[in-house]
C-alpha positions as CSV (number, residue, x, y, z in Angstrom):
1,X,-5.4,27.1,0.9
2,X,-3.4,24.0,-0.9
3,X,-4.7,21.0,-1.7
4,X,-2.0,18.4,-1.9
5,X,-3.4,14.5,-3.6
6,X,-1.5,11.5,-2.9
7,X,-3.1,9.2,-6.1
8,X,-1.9,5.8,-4.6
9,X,-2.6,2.1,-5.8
10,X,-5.4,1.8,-3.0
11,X,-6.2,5.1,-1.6
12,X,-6.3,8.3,-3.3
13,X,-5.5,10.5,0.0
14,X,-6.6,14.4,0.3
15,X,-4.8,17.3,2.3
16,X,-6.0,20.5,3.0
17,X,-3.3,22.9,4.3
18,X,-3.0,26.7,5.2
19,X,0.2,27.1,5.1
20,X,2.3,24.8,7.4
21,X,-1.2,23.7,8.9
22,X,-3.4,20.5,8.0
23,X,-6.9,21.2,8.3
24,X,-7.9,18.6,6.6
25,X,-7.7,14.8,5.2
26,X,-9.7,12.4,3.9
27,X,-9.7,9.3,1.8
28,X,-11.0,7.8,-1.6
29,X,-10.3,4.4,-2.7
30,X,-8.9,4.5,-6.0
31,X,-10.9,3.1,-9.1
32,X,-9.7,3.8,-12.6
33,X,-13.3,3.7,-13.8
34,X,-14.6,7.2,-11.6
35,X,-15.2,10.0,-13.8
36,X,-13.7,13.5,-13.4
37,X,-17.3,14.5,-12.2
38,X,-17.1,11.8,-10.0
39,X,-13.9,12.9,-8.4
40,X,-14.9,16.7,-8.2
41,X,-18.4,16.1,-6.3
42,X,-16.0,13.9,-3.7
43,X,-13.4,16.7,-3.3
44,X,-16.1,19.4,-3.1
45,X,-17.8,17.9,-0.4
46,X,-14.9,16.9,1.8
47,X,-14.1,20.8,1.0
48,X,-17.0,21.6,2.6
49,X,-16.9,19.1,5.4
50,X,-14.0,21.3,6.8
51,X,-15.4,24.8,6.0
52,X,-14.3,25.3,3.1
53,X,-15.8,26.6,-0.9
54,X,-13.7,25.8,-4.0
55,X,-13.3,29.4,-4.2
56,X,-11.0,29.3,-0.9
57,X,-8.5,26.6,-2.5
58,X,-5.5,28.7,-4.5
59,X,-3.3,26.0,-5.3
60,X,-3.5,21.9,-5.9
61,X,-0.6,19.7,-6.1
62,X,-1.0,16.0,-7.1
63,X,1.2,13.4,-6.5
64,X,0.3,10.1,-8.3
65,X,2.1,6.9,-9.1
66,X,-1.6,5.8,-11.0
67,X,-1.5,7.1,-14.3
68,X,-5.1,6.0,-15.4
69,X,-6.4,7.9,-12.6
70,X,-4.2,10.6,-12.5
71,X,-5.8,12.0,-15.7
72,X,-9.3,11.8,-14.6
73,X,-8.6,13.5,-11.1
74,X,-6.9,16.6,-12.9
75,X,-9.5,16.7,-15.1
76,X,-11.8,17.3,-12.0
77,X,-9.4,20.0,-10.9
78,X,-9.4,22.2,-13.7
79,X,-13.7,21.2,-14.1
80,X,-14.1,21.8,-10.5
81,X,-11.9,24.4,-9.0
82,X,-10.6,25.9,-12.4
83,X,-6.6,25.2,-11.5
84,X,-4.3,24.0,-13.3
85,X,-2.5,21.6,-10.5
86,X,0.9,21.5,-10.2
87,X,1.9,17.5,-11.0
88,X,5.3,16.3,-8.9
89,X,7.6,14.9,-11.6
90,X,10.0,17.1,-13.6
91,X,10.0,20.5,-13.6
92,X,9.6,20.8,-9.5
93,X,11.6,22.2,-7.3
94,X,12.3,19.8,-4.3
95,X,15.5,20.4,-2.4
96,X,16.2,16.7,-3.2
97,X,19.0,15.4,-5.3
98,X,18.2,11.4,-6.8
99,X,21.7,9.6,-7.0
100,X,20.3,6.0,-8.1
101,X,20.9,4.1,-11.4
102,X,17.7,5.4,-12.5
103,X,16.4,8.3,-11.0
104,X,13.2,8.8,-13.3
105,X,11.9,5.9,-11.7
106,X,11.6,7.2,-8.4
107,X,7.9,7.6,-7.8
108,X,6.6,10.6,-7.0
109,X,5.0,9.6,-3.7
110,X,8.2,7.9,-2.5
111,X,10.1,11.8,-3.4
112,X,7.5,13.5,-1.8
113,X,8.2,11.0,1.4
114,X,11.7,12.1,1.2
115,X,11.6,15.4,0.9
116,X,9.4,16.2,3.8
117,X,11.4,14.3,6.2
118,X,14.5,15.9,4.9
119,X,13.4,19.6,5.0
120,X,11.4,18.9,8.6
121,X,13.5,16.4,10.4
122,X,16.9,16.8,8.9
123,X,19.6,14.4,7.2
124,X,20.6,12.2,7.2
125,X,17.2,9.9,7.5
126,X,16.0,6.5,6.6
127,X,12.5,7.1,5.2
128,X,9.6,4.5,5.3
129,X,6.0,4.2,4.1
130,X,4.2,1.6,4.9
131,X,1.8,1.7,1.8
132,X,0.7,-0.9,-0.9
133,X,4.4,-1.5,-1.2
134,X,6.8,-0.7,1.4
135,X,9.5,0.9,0.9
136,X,12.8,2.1,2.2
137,X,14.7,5.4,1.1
138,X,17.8,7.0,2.4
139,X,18.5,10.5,2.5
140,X,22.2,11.8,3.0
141,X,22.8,15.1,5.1
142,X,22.9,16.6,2.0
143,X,19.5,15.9,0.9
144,X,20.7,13.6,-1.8
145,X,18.7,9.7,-2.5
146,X,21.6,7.4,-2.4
147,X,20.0,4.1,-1.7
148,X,16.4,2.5,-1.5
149,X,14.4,-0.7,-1.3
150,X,11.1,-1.7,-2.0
151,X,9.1,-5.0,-1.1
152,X,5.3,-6.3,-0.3
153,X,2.9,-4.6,1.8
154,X,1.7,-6.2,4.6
155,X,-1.8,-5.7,3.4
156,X,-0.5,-7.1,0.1
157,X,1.2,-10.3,1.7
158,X,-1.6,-10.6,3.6
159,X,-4.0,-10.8,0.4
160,X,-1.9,-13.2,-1.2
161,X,-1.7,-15.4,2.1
162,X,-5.9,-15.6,1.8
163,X,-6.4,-16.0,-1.7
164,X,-3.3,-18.6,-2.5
165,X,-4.8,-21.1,-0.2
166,X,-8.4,-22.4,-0.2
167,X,-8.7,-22.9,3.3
168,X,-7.6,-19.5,5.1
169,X,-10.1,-16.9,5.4
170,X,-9.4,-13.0,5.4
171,X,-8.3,-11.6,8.6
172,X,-7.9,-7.9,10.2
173,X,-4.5,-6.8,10.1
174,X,-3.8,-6.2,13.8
175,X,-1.0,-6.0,16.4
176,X,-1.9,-9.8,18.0
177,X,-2.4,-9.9,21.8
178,X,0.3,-12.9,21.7
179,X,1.9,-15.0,19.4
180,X,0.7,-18.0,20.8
181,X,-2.3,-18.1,19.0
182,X,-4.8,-20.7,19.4
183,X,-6.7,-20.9,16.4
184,X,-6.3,-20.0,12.1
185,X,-7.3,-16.1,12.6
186,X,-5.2,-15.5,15.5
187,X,-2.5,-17.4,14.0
188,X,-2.8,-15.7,10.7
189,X,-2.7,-12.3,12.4
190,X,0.1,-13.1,14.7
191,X,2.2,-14.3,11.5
192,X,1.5,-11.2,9.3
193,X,2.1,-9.0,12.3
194,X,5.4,-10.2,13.7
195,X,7.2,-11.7,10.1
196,X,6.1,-7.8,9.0
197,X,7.4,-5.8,12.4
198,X,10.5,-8.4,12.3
199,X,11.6,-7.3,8.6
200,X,11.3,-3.8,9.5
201,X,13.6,-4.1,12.2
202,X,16.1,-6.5,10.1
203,X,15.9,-3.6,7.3
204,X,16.9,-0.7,9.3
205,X,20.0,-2.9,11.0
206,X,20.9,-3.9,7.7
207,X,21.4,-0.2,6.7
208,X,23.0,1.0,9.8
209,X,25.0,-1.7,9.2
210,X,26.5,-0.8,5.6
211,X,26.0,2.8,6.5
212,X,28.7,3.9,8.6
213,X,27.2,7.4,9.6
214,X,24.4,7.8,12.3
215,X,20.8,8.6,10.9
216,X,17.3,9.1,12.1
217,X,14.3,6.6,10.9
218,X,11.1,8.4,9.9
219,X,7.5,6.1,8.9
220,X,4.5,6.6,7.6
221,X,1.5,5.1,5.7
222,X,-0.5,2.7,7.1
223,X,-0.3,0.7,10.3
224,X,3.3,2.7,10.9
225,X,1.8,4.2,14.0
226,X,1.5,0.0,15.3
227,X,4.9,-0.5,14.0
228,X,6.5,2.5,15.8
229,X,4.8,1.8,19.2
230,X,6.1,-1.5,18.9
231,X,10.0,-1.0,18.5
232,X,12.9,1.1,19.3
233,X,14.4,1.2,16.3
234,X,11.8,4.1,14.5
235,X,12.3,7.6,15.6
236,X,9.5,8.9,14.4
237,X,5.7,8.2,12.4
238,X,4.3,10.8,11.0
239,X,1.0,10.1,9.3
240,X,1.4,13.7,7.3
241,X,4.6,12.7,6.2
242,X,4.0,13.3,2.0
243,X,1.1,16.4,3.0
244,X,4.1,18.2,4.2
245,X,6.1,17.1,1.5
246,X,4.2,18.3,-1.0
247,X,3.5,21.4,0.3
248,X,7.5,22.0,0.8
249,X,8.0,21.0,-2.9
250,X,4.9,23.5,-3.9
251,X,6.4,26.4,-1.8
252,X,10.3,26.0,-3.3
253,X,8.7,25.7,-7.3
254,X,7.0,28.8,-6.7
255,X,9.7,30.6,-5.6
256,X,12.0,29.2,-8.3
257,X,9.3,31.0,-10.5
């Protein structure tokens, strides 16, 4: 069994896959100050809250754009399941050519995005996550990066709305009923939800627009399953999206080996 880890700003996400399969995910919110020991009882018990021993995992492969945390979580690896995990960065083997002005700053999570909807869906694709930032990547039919953008959350905007102004309080982020709200939290909620949903669609005209070839949009992270119910113009949300990623990228660098 693999276990892929998605170290994000907020959430440190989990994956449990035999073979092509997910068995398993599960969440941690991401602290810099958790120990390793910390972070191995939390993996060995979601291990066992899907049937599984750390004896049954073979591999781990981490993906993390955190690097405070990214050393204490390995360190529970090689503590708790005695592996060595394979990190996504240099030295992998992901089908995926970067053709940016810098293509070390590609984050790993954003690469792992790219390369699962590549290898399962098929170029060219216009891939989104929904995450702490959100962020756009496009993949030619060759598998190559040619083009990206990155902006605010909407759980990000939505923390700056609360705390920049004294007399808004914190709301659920939500798909509205209406937008004609009748009161602050409704109104808040409404705003959030339809100045979000409306850049999204803005964004992918914007690059069918400069993009003269046709392409597929792929999401995930977040509320991308709202999103995707409530427009035409995303193909598909998948939820797995950087699981299946990761376990492509794990599959090709061991065969490279």
């Amino acid at each position: 069994m693999l276990v892929a880890v998605d170290i994000g700003n907020t959430n440190i996400k989990l994956g449990f896959l035999e073979g092509s399969r997910i068995v398993g995910t599960y969440r941690i919110t991401t602290k810099a100050n958790h120990t390793s020991d910390e972070y191995g009882l939390l993996l060995t018990e979601f291990l066992d809250m899907s049937g599984f021993r750390p004896g049954d995992v073979d591999d781990v492969i981490i993906a993390s754009v955190v690097p405070k945390v990214m050393h204490s979580f390995r360190a529970s690896i090689v503590k708790f399941l005695d592996i060595e995990p394979m990190v996504v960065g240099p030295g992998v083997k992901t089908g995926i050519n970067i053709r940016m002005d810098d293509p070390k700053s590609m984050g790993a999570d954003c690469l792992a995005d790219c390369a699962g909807a590549y290898h399962v869906y098929g170029g060219p694709v216009l891939v989104a996550d929904f995450g702490t930032a959100t962020t756009f990547n496009y993949v030619d039919d060759r598998g190559t990066i040619t083009a990206g953008l990155i902006t605010t959350g909407i759980r990000t905007a939505a923390a700056a709305l609360w705390n920049g102004t004294a007399q808004l309080p914190e709301v659920e982020i939500t798909r509205p009923k209406t937008i004609l709200a009748k009161g602050t939290k409704t109104a808040m909620q409404a705003g959030l939800y339809y100045n979000f949903l409306g850049g999204i669609e803005r964004t992918i005209r914007q690059f069918r627009h400069e993009i003269p070839e046709d392409f597929q949009v792929v999401t995930t992270g977040g509320l991308g399953r709202v999103f995707a119910d409530d427009t035409d113009l995303i193909d598909v949300y998948d939820p797995d999206l950087i699981f299946k990623g990761m376990a492509i990228i794990h599959q090709r660098t061991l065969a490279a080996r």
